[in-house]
C-alpha positions in Angstrom: -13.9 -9.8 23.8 -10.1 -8.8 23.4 -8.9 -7.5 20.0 -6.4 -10.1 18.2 -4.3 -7.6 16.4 -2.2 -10.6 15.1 -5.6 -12.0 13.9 -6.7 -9.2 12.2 -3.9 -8.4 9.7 -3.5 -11.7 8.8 -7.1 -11.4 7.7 -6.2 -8.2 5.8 -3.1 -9.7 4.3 -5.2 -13.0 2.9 -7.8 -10.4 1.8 -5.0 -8.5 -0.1 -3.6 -11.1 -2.0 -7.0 -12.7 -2.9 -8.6 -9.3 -4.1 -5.1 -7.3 -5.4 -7.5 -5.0 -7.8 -9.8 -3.9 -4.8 -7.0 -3.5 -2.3 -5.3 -1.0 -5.1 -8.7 0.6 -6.1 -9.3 0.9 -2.4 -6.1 2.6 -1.7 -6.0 5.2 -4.7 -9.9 5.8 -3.8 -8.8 6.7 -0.4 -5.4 8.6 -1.1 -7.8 11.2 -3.6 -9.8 11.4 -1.0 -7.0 12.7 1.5 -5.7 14.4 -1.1 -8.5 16.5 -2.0 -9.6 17.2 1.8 -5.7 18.4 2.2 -5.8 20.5 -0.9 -2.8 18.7 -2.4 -0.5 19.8 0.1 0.6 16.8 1.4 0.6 14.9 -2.0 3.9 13.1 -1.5 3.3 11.9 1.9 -0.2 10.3 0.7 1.8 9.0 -2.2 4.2 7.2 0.4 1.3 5.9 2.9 -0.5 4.7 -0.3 2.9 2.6 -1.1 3.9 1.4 2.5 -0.1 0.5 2.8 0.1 -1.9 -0.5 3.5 -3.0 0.7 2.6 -3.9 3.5 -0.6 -5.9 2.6 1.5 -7.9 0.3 0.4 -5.9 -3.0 2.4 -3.7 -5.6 1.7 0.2 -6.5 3.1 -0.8 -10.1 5.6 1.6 -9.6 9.2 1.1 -8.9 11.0 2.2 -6.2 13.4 4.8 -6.3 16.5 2.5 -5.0 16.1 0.5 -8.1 14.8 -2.5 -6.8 11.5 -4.0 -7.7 9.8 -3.7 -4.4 10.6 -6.1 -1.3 13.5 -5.6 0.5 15.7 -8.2 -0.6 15.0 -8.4 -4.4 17.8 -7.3 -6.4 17.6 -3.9 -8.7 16.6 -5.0 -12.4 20.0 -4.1 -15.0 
């Protein structure tokens, strides 16, 4: 049985934007985790991962990026 990579994200994607509170629970969960394990040293680079990861999955960290926009590229920066 091959793996469908294709397959499988589009699973993760329809599961992100049906369940947006778990994906985000599920992601800061995960990120304490790491952060804990790393002793905080790497704080900022979980911080990122947690944002690419909800990105990517079609959710929103709540937070804004630093560019000004409100998240996917192509939006235009709130004035």
């Amino acid at each position: 049985m091959a793996l469908n990579i294709g397959r499988l994200v589009g699973q993760a994607r329809r599961f992100a934007s049906q369940n947006p509170d778990k994906v985000t629970s599920g992601l800061d969960r995960l990120g304490d985790v790491v952060d804990r394990r790393t002793g905080g040293k790497h704080a900022s680079q979980i911080a990122k991962a947690k944002d690419a990861a909800s990105k990517a999955l079609g959710g929103s960290t709540g937070r804004r990026p630093e560019d000004g926009t409100d998240g996917p590229v192509g939006r235009r920066p709130h004035r």
